[in-house]
Each structure stands twice: as C-alpha cells, then as structure tokens.
C-alpha positions as CSV (number, residue, x, y, z in Angstrom):
1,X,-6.6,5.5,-2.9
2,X,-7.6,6.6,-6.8
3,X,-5.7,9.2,-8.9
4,X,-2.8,8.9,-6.4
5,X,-4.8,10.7,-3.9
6,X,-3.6,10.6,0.2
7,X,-6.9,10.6,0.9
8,X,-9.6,7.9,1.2
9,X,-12.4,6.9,2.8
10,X,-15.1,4.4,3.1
11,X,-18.7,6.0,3.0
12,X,-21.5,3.9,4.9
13,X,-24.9,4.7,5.9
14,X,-26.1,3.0,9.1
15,X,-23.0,1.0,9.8
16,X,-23.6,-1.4,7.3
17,X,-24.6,-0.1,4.1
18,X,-21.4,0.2,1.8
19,X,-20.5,1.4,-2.0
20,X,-21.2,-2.3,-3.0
21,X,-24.8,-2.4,-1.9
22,X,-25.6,1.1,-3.8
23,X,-23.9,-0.3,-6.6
24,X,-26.4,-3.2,-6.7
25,X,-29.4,-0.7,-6.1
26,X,-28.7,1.3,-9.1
27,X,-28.1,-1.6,-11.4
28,X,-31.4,-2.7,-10.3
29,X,-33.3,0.4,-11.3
30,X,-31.5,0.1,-14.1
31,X,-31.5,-3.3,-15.3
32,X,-34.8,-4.3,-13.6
33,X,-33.2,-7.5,-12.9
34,X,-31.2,-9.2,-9.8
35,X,-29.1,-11.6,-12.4
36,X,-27.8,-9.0,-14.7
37,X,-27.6,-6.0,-11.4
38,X,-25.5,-8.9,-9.6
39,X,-23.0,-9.4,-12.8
40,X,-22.6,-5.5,-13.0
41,X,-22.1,-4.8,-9.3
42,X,-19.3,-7.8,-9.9
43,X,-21.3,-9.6,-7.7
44,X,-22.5,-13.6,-7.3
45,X,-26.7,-13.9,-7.6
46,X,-26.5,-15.5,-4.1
47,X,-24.0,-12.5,-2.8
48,X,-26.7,-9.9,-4.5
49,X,-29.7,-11.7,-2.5
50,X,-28.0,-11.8,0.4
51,X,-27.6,-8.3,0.6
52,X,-30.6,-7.4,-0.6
53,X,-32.7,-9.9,2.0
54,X,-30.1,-8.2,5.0
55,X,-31.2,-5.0,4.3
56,X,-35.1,-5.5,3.2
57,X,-34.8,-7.2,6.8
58,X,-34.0,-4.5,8.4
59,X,-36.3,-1.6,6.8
60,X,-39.8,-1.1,7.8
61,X,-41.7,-0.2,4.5
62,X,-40.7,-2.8,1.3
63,X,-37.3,-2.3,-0.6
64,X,-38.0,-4.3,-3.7
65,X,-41.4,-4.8,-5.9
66,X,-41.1,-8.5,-7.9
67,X,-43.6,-8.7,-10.8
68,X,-43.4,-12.7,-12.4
69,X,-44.7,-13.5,-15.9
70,X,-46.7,-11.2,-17.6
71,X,-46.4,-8.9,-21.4
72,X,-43.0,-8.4,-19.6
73,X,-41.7,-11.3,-18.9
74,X,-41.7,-10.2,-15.1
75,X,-38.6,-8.5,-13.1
76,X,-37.6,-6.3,-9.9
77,X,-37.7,-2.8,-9.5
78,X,-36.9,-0.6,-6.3
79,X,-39.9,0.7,-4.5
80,X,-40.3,4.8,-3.1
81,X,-38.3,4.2,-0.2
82,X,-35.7,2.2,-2.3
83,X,-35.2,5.0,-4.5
84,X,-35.2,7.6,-1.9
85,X,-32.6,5.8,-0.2
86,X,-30.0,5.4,-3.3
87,X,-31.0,9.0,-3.9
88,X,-30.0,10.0,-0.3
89,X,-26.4,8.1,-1.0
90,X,-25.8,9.7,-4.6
91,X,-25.7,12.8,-2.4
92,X,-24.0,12.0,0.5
93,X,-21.0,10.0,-2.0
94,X,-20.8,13.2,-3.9
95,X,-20.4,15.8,-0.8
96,X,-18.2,13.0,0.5
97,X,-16.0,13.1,-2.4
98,X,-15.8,16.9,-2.7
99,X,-14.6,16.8,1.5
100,X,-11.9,14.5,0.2
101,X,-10.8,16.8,-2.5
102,X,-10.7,20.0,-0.4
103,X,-8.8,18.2,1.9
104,X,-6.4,16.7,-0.3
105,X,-5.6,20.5,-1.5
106,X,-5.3,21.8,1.8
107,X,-2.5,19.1,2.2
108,X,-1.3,19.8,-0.7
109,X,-0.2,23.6,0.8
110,X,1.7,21.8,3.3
111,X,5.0,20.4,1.5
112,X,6.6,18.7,4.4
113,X,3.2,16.3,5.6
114,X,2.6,16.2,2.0
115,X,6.3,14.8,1.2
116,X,5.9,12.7,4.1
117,X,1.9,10.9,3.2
118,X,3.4,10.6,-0.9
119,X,6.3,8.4,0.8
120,X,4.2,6.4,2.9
121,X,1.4,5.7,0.5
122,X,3.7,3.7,-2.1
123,X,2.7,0.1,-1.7
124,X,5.0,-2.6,-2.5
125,X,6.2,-5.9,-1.3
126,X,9.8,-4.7,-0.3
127,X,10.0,-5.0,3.2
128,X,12.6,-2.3,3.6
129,X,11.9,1.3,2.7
130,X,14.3,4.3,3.4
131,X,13.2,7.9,2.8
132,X,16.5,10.1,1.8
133,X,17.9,12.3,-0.2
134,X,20.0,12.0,-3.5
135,X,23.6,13.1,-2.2
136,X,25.5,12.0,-5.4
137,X,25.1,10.5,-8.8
138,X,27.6,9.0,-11.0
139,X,26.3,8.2,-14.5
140,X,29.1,6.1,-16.9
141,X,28.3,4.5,-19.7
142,X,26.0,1.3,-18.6
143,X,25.2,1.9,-15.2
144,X,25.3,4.6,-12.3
145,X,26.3,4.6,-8.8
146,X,23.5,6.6,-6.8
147,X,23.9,7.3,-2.7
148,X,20.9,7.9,-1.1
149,X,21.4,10.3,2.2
150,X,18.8,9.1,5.2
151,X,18.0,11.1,8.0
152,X,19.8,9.7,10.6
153,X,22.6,10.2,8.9
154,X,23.5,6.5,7.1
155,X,23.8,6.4,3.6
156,X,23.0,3.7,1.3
157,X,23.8,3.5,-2.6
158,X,22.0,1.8,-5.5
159,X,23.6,0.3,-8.3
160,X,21.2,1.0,-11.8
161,X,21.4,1.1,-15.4
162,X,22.5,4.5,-16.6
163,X,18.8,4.5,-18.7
164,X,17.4,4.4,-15.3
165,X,19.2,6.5,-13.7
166,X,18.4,9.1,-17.0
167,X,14.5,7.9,-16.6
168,X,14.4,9.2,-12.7
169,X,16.3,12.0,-13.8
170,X,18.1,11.5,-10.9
171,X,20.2,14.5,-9.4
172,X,21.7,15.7,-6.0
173,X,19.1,16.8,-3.2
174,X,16.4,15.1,-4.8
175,X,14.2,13.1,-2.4
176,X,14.1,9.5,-3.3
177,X,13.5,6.4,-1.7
178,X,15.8,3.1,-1.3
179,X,14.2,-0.2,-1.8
180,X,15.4,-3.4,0.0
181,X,13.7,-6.6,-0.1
182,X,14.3,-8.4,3.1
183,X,15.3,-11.5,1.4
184,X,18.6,-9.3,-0.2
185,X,19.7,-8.1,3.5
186,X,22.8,-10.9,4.7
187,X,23.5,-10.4,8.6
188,X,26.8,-10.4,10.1
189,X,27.7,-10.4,13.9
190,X,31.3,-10.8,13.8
191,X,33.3,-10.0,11.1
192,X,36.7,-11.8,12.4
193,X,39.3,-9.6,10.0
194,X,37.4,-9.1,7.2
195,X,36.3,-6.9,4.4
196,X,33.6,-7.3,2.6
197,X,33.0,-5.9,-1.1
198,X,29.1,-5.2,-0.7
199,X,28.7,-1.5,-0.6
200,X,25.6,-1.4,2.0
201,X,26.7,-2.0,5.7
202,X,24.6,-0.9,8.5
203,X,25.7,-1.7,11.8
204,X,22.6,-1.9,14.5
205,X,20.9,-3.7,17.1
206,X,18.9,-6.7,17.1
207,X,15.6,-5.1,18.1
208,X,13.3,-8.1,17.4
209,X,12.8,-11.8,15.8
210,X,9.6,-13.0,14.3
211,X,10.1,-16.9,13.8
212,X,8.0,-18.6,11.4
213,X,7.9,-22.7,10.3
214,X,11.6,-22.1,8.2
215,X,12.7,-18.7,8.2
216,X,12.7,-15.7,10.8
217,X,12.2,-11.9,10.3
218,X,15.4,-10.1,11.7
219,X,14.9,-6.7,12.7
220,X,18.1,-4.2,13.2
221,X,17.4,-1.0,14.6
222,X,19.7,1.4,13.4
223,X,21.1,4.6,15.1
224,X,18.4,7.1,14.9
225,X,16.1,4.9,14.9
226,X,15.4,3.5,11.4
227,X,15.4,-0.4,11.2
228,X,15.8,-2.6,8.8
229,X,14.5,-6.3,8.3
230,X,16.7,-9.1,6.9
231,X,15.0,-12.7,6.2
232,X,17.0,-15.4,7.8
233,X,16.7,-19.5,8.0
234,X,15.9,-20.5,11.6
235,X,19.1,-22.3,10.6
236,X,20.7,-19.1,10.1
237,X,19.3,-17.6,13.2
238,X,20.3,-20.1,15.3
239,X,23.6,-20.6,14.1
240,X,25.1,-17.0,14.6
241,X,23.2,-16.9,18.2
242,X,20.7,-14.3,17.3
243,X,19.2,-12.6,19.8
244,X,17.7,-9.4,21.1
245,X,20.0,-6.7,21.8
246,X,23.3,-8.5,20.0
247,X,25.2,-6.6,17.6
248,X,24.6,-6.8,14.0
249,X,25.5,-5.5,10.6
250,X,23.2,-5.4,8.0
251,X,25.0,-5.9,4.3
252,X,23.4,-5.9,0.9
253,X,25.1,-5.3,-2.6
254,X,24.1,-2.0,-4.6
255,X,22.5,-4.3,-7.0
256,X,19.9,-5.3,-4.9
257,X,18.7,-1.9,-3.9
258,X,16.1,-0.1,-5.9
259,X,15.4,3.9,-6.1
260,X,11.9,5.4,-6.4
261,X,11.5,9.0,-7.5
262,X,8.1,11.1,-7.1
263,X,6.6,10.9,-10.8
C-alpha cells in the first residue's frame, strides 16, 4: 500500500506473470545482461533464470536471443515477442495504476468508509486496537491524561508525555486510536474485595483461548462486541480456571496504552 493509499493491487498477466518478472525483462533490455538484470531486479542469477526458463517454457516463439564471444563480448537481449510483451505490461501497469487512483478519490468522497479503511490499514504489532473518539484531554506539566470514547460505549485512557500529547495535537472529538499490546493486558476473574489502581478495566466474556507451547492468547469479548486479547502463561491460564464463557476483567495501566492520530 504506497503513499498511504487504501488501495492496492497485484497486476499479473496469465496467472503467473508478476511485477518481479517485468522488472527482470526491462533490466535485460537494458542491461543486456542476466547477471547485472538479476542484481537490479534484487534478484539471485539462479532466481532470474528460473523465471526466465518458466516462462520461455511456456511461450511458443523465443523470449531471449544469447550472442557468446564476439567484438562484444557476447550478452542477452529480448527478442520481438519479448518486447512486445513488456510493452503490453508497461500499458496495462499504467491503466492499472490510474484505476487505483480514481478509486482511491472516489473513496476519498465517502468520509465514513474512508475513516473506517485509514483505521484498518495501520499495521503494527499491538495486538489490541480500539477505534474511538477523544472525549477529554488533560495536559499538566509532564504528562496528559487522554480518555478515548469507543463505540460501544467503554472508555479507555492513555497516560503520555504532555510533548506528545502537544505533537498529536490532541483535542476533544477527535478520532484516535488506543493501542494495547497483548502482553500489557492482566486478567482478573474474581476480584475478592479489591480495588485496583490501573485505570483500564473492561469487564467481558471469555470468548476464546489459543494455547501455544508456554503462553495462551485470551480473548474477552466485550459488550458490543469489541474484544480484546491478553497474553497469559498456560500457568496463568490454568490457574484462574480459564475457560470459555467465564467472566473476566481485562486491566491495563494508562501507561501502557498508546494513542495514534490521523497525520
């Protein structure tokens, strides 16, 4: 997805032929050579041959012409059809490209699927990501105190360094996202009397378990749907009994939770 677009797209002709093998074709015509057309498609000699032996397979009229020794030292250039056919891509890439851009405006007149593609198209390793909206700021001196409004009505609040905070140039009904790694989330399914000082609680359902060789994905569905994953030690897992469909609160500290504005 370049420039931040929504859109993307993988262009082939017949199935098979890709952006990489193009690549190697035009580096041929221009290089003359396999070696250094290999290198500037970024690929190995043996990948390059192997692509080009798949496809020369495949046509019906020669792809390559090889000249050895000679006033020129020898090298390979691309035969009629060859060139023909990395012509016919260099027009089909560019209309393809121009479909993607008149598609990415069209989206672009259409704020709320718009909103909604910018927030899914961040990629990052947190596990957990809320889509919300700023519903207060408090900016002292060091840090800030940010709640972050979700749809289905919880709320969850970040803990940041007042630069930060300045640097989002976070204010109230801005759209924002709350970051959470899953490794942060600590689940409780009986609080016995307590309080606990971490701002984040979540109360939910157990909605699913992924076990792995140490540690187990937790999944807590919220009301209204949302859920949110919590990393626990099969220790952990089996020592507070959990199971699908038991009661659980998810609790993380403010610290932990990060807040991602649209640039």
């Amino acid at each position: 997805m370049p420039d931040g677009s929504l859109l993307s797209a993988e262009l082939k002709i017949a199935g098979r032929l890709d952006g990489r093998f193009f690549a190697l074709l035009d580096a041929l015509h221009k290089t003359g050579s396999i070696n250094r057309a290999a290198r500037t498609a970024g690929l190995s000699y043996k990948g390059a041959w192997l692509l080009l032996e798949a496809a020369c397979n495949r046509a019906n009229e020669p792809l390559l012409r090889t000249a050895t020794g000679g006033a020129g030292g020898g090298g390979t250039t691309l035969t009629e059809a060859a060139l023909g056919l990395l012509n016919a891509w260099q027009v089909l890439q560019a209309d393809h490209r121009e479909f993607l851009r008149a598609h990415e405006a069209r989206l672009s007149q259409l704020p709320a699927l718009h909103g909604l593609l910018r927030r899914m198209s961040m990629k990052t390793t947190a596990r957990n990501q809320f889509a919300g909206t700023v519903s207060a700021v408090e900016i002292g001196p060091v840090s800030a105190q940010v709640s972050i409004a979700l749809a289905s009505g919880a709320e969850i609040t970040a803990t940041l360094t007042a630069a930060a905070a300045k640097r989002l140039k976070l204010k109230k009904g801005q759209e924002a996202l709350a970051l959470v790694k899953a490794s942060a989330i600590v689940l409780v399914t009986d609080f016995a009397g307590w309080q606990l000082s971490a701002r984040n609680q979540l109360a939910g359902t157990v909605s699913r378990i992924e076990k792995g060789a140490v540690s187990s994905l937790v999944v807590v569905t919220l009301p209204g749907g949302a859920a949110i994953t919590a990393s626990v030690t099969n220790e952990g897992v089996n020592a507070l009994g959990l199971k699908v469909g038991l009661a659980a609160t998810a609790v993380f500290k403010a610290y932990s939770v990060m807040v991602a504005t649209q640039a």
